[in-house]
N, C-alpha and C positions, 0 to 999 in steps of 0.2 A: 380555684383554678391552679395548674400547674403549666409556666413555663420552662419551656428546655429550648437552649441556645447552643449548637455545636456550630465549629470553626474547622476547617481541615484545610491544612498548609500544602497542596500537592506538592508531588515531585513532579517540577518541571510540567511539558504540555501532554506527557502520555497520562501522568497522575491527575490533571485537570480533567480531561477527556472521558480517563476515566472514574470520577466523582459525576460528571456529567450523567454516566450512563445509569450507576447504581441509585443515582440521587433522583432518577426520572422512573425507576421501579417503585423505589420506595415511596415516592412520594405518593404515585398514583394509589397505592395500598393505605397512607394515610388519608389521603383526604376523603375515604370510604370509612374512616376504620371511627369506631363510637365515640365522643368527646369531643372530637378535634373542634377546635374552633375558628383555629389561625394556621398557616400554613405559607411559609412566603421562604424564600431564596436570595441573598446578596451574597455581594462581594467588595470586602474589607480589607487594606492592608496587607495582599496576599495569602489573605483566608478566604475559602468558599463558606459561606456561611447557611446554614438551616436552623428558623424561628417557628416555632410551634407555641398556641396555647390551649391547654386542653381542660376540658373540666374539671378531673379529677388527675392526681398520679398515678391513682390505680388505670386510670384508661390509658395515660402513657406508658406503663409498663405493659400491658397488653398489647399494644400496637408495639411496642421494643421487641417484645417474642413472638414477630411476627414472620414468617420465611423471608420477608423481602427485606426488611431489616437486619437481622441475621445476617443473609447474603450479604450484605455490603457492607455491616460493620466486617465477615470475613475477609474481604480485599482491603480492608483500610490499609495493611501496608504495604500493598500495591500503590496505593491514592497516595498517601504522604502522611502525616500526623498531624493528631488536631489537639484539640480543648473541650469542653463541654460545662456545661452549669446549668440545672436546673433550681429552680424555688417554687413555692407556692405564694402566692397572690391574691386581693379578693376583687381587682380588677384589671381588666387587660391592657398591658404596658402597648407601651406604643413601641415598633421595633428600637429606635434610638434608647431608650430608657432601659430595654434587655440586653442590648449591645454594651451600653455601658456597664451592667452588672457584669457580663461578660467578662467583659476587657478587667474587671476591679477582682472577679473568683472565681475565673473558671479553674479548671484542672484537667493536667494532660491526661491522656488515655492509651 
């Protein structure tokens, strides 16, 4: 299994609003898209947070080159800046246990 943990710090309530909108595209595209397993939303310390678990990394890089993906990773610096961290796994963390690998490696983007 491959988890990926991204974090995005908006700017302010227009960069909120809009994470809101590209994150409500994207998502719908993932939770169609082959692998996915896990699929979930919080909010952290000023980060908007998206947890994903997928079967493989190859499915997650598929669904990464996906148009709705794309799109919104192109307005990220509209949205604000984030973090990201992916690993492989051979079972499904619970979100607090990715959160914290998070917080210990992610890296900006």
């Amino acid at each position: 299994m491959y988890v990926s943990v991204t974090g995005i710090k908006p700017k302010g309530l227009t960069g909120w609003l809009r994470f809101l909108v590209y994150n409500y595209s994207a998502s719908k595209v993932a939770k169609k898209a082959d692998g996915l397993l896990v699929s979930e939303f919080s909010s952290r310390n000023s980060f908007l947070h998206t947890f994903t678990v997928w079967k493989s990394k190859n499915d997650m890089l598929a669904y990464r080159s996906s148009p709705a993906h794309l799109n919104a990773m192109k307005k990220l610096s509209k949205i604000g800046s984030g973090k990201i961290y992916g690993y492989e796994t051979n079972e499904t963390p619970s979100w607090e246990d990715a959160y914290y690998e998070w917080c210990e490696k992610a890296r900006e983007y």
